[in-house]
C-alpha positions as CSV (number, residue, x, y, z in Angstrom):
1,X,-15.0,-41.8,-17.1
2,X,-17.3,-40.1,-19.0
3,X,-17.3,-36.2,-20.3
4,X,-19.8,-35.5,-17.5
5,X,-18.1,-37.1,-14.6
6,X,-14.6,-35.3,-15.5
7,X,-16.9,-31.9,-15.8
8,X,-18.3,-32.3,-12.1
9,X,-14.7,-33.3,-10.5
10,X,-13.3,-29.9,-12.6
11,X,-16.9,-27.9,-11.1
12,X,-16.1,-29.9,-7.4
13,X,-12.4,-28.4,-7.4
14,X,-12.9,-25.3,-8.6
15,X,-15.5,-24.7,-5.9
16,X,-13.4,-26.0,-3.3
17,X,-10.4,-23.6,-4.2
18,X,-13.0,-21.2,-4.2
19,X,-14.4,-21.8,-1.1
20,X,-10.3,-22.1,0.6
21,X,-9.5,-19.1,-0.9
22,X,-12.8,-17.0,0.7
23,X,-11.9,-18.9,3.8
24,X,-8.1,-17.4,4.2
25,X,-9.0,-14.3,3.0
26,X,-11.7,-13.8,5.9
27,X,-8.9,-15.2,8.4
28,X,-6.7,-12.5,7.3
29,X,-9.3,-10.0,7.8
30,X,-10.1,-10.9,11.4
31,X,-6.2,-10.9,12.0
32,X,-5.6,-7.7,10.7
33,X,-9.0,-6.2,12.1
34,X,-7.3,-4.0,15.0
35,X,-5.2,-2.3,12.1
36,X,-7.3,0.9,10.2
37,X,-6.5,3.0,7.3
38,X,-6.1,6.9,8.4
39,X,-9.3,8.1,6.5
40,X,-9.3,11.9,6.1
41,X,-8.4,14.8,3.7
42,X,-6.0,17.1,3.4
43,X,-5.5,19.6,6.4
44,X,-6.4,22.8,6.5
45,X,-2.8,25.1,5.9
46,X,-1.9,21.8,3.5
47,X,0.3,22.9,0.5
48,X,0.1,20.0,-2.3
49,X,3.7,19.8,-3.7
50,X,3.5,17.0,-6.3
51,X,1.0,14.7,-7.5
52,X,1.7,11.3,-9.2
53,X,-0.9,8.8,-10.7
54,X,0.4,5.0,-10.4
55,X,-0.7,1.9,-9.4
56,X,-0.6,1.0,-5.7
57,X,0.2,-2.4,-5.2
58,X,0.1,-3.3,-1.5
59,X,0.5,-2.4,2.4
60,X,2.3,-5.3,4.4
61,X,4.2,-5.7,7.9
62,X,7.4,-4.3,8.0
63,X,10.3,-5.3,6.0
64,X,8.1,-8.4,4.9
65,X,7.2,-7.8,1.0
66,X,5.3,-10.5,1.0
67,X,2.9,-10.8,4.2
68,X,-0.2,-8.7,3.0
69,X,-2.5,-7.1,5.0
70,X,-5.9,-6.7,4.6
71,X,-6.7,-3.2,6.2
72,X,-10.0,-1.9,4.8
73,X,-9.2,0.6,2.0
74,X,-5.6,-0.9,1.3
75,X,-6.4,-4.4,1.0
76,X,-6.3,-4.7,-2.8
77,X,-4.1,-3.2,-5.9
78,X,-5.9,0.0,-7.2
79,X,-5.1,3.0,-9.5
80,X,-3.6,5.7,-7.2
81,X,-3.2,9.0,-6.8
82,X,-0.3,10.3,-4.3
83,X,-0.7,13.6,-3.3
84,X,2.7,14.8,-1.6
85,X,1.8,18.0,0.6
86,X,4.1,20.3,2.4
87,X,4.1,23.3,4.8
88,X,4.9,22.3,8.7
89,X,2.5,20.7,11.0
90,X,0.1,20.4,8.0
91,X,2.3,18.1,5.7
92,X,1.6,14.4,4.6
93,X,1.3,12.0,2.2
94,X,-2.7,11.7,1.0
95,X,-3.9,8.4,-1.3
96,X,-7.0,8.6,-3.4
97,X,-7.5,4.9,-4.2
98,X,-10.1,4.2,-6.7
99,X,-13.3,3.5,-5.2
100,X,-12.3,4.2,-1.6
101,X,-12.2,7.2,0.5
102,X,-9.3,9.6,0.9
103,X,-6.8,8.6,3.0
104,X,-4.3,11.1,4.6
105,X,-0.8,9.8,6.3
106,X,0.6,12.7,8.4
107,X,4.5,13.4,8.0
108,X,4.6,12.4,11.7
109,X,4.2,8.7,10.8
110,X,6.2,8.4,8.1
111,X,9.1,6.4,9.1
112,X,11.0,6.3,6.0
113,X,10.6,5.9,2.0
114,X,12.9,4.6,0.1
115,X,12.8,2.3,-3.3
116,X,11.9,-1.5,-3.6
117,X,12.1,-4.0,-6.7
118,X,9.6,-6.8,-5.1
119,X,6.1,-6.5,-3.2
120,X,3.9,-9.2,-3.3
121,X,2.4,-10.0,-6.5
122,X,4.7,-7.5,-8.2
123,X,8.1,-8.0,-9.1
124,X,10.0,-4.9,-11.2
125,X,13.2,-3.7,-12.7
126,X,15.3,-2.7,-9.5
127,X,14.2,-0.1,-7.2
128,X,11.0,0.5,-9.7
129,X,8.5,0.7,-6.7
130,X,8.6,3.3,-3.8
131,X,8.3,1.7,-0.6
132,X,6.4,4.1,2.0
133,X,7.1,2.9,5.4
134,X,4.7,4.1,8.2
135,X,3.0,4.3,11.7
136,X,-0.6,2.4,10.8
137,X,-0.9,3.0,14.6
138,X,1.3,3.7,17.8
139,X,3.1,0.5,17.3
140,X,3.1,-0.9,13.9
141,X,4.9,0.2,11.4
142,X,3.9,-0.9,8.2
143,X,4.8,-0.8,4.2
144,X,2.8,0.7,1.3
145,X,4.0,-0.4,-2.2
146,X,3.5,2.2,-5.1
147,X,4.2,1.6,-9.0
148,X,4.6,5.0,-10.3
149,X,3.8,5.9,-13.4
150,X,3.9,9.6,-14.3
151,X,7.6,10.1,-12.5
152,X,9.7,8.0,-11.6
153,X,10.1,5.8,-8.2
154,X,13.3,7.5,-7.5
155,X,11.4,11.2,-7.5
156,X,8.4,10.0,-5.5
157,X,10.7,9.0,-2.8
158,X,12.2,12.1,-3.4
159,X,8.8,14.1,-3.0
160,X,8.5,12.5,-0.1
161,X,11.4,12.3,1.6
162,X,10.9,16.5,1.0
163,X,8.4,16.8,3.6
164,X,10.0,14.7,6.0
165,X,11.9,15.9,9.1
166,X,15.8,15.3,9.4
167,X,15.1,12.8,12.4
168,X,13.3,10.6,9.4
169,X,15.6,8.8,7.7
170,X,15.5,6.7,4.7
171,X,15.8,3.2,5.1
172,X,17.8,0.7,2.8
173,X,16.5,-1.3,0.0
174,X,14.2,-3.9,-0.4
């Protein structure tokens, strides 16, 4: 075989990985298409308690680390910053992804947070990610995986779990 046959089956291959690759990712879109991010700011009244900068790794279904979703906004890894804001009605959890609009998770949907060693495509020392789980609507609970990286996993979870109502319990460990 010559240089320039091996060059096109290397060009071929590549393009077909590629082209597979483009293919499942747009079948995951349309699977997870029902599923939006809750865009908005803070509300009105909202108190912002703490503030950490981190990397946010991923949202996925329920207790499965490694099932990503691809919700518009939360689809890829980004810098993040978590704003954690009290005071009643008005408190919440609010992400400012790079590139992507605010996005606000009321204290009503939170479900639980709690710490997590594994998410897909990250794996850390143990309990080194803070696993936010939450109502992405009425039914569907879902994960969010941060990496903090001004505090600690431990006292995100903390700030969180703050805000929460006594009813909202954390779960156990992924």
């Amino acid at each position: 075989m010559t240089r320039e046959g091996a060059l096109l089956i290397m060009v071929a291959v590549a393009l077909v990985l590629l082209a597979l690759g483009v293919w499942a990712w747009r079948r995951r879109t349309q699977r997870d298409a029902s599923l939006t991010a809750p865009v908005g700011e803070l509300p009105a009244g909202a108190v912002p308690e703490t503030t950490v900068s981190g990397l946010y790794v991923a949202t996925t279904r329920h207790d499965e680390p490694l099932e990503r979703l691809a919700v518009r906004g939360l689809g890829f890894r980004s810098h993040v910053d978590v704003i954690v804001a009290g005071a009643g009605s008005t408190a919440g959890v609010a992400l400012d992804l790079t590139g992507q609009p605010r996005l606000f998770i009321p204290a009503a949907r939170i479900v639980s947070v709690d710490q997590a060693t594994v998410a897909i495509d990250r794996v850390v020392e143990k309990q080194g990610l803070t696993r936010l789980s939450w109502l992405i609507d009425d039914e569907t609970i879902v994960d969010s995986y941060f990496r903090p990286q001004t505090v600690s996993a431990r006292a995100l979870a903390a700030a969180v779990q703050n805000i929460l109502t006594p009813t909202q319990t954390p779960g156990g460990d992924a």
